[in-house]
N, C-alpha and C positions, 0 to 999 in steps of 0.2 A: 680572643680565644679561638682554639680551634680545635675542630671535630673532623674525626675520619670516619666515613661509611662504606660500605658494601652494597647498598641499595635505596637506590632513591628513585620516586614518581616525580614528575613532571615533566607540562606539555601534554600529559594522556596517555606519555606512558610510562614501562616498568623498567628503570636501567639498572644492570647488575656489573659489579666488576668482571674482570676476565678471570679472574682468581673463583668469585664466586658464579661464575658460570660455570668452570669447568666442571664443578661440582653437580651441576643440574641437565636435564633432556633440551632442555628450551636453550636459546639463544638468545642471551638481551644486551651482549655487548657493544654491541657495533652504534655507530654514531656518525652522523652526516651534522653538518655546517656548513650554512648557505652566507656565501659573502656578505658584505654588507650592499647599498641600494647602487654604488655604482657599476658593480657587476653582482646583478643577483641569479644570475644564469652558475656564474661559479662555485661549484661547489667541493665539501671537503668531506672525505672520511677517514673514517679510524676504529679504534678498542677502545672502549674505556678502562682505563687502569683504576685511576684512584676518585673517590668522591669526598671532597673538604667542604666543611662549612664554617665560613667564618662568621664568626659573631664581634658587634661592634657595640657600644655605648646606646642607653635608649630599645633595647632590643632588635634591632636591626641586625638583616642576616642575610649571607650570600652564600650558595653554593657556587661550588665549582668542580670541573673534571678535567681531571689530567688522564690525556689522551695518548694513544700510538698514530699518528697520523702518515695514511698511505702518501707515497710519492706521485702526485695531483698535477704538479709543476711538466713532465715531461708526455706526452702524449707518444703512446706506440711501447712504451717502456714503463712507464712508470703506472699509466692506464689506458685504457684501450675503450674504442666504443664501437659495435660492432653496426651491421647492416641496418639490425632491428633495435637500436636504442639502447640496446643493454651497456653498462658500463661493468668494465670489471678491473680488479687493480690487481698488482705486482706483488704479495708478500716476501719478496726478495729488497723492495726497494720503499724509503724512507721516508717523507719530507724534508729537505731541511730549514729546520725553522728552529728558532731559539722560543716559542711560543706554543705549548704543548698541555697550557690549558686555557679555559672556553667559560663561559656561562651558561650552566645547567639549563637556564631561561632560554638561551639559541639550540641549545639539540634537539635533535632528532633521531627517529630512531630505525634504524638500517641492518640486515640480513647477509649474513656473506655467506653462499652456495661454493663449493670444489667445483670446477671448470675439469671435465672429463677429457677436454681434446686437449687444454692446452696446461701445464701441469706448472704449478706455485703460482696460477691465478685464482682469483675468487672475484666470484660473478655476486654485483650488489642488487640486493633486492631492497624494496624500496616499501615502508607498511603505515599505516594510518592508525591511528590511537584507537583505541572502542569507542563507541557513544558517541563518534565526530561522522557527519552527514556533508556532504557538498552539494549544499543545498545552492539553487540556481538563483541569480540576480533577482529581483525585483521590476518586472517590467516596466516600459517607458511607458507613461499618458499618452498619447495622442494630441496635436495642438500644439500650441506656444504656452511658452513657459509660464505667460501672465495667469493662462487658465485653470493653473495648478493651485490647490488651494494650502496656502500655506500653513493654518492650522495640523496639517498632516506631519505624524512626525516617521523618521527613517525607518524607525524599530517596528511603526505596524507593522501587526499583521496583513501580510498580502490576502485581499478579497477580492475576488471576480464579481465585478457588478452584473455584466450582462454574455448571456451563454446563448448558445444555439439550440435546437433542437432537431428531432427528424421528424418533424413533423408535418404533413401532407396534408393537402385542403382535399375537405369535401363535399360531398352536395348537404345542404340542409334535408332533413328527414321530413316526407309528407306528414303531417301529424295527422289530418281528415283524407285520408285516400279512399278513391272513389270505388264503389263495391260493382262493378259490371263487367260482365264478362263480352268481349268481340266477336269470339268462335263461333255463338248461337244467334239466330235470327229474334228476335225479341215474340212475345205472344201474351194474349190474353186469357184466362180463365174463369169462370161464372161458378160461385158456392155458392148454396141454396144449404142456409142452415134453419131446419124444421126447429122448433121449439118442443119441449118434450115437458107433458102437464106431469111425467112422474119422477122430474127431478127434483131431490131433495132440496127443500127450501129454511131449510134451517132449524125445523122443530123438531122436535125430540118426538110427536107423537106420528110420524112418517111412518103409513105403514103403504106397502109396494101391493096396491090391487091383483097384478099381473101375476105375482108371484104367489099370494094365496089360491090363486086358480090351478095351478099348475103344484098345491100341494093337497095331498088327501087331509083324510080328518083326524088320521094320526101324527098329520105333521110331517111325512116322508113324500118324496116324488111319486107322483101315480103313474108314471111310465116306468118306475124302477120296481115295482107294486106288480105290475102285470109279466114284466118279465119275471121275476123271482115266482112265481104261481105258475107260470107256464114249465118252467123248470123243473118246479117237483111234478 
């Protein structure tokens, strides 16, 4: 059995026919295909026209895309690669190949820009799916290979055991530093501390001799007594 569509994901991204591109802002026609592993440098592009899905027995299911495939085969003519890597292809000229559809599972998904200097070119831009990182290798151990512990499996997670720091030595801190000053010549002093019989000694019945003397018998200071009398 088989199904025709207009739009199918995968790989990461969004392919639409050329039919129903025309109809939209966006571009998602375009398609690259990378040879197989004895030349994986060669590569192929096109439109996608049509998307089929065939269905087999058991549920089993394969897409497929019937493509326009640029003329790849002649270099100078058919596509071009310029100073700076850009590749751009001919919409004047064809592949030929009796072979004009693919496996949904090998596409990719590719941009064709108008070429302003040189006219019925289009320059390929080249895009990555969303959500997809190139993420870097796994660094090597250090050592022979015996050292490597094989319990570890591929898919860990990569962890840094041991990292550096900026970190700078310093003096340990005096904790008892010595309290003396160098500037001053060192010297001696002699106190002579008198004992005084009218320091309070803890009782509540404390009364200050010295200070009764020095109050009259109404209880005011008698030198504030003589001035106020002199006054009037």
């Amino acid at each position: 059995m088989t199904h025709q569509y207009t739009t199918n994901i995968v790989n990461g991204f969004r392919f639409h026919t050329k039919d129903r591109a025309t109809e939209r802002t966006s571009q998602n026609s375009g398609v690259l295909v990378k040879e197989d592993d004895s030349s994986p440098e060669k590569e192929y592009y096109g439109v996608l026209q049509d998307i089929f899905e065939l269905s087999y027995v058991e549920g089993y299911k394969v897409f497929l895309f019937r493509c326009h495939w640029w003329d790849v085969g002649r270099l100078g003519r058919g596509y071009k690669i310029d100073k700076y890597g850009c590749t751009s292809v001919n919409v004047r000229g064809s592949l030929n190949s009796n072979e004009p559809f693919v496996l949904a599972s090998q596409a990719e998904q590719v941009f064709y820009v108008e070429d302003n200097v040189a006219n019925d070119w289009l320059v390929v831009v080249k895009t990555t799916p969303r959500d997809l990182y190139n993420m870097p290798p796994p660094l090597e151990k250090e050592g022979n290979s015996s050292d490597i512990d094989d319990s570890s499996s591929e898919d860990d997670a990569y962890q840094q055991q041991e990292f550096e720091q900026n970190v700078y030595p310093t003096e340990p801190e005096d904790i008892n530093p010595i309290l003396s000053r160098d500037d001053v010549e060192p010297g001696s002093f002699n106190v002579n501390i008198e004992s005084n019989d009218s320091i309070n000694d803890g009782s509540e019945e404390f009364i200050d001799d010295n200070l009764e003397d020095d109050l009259g018998d109404d209880g005011f200071d008698s030198d504030f007594d003589d001035e106020f009398n002199s006054n009037e």
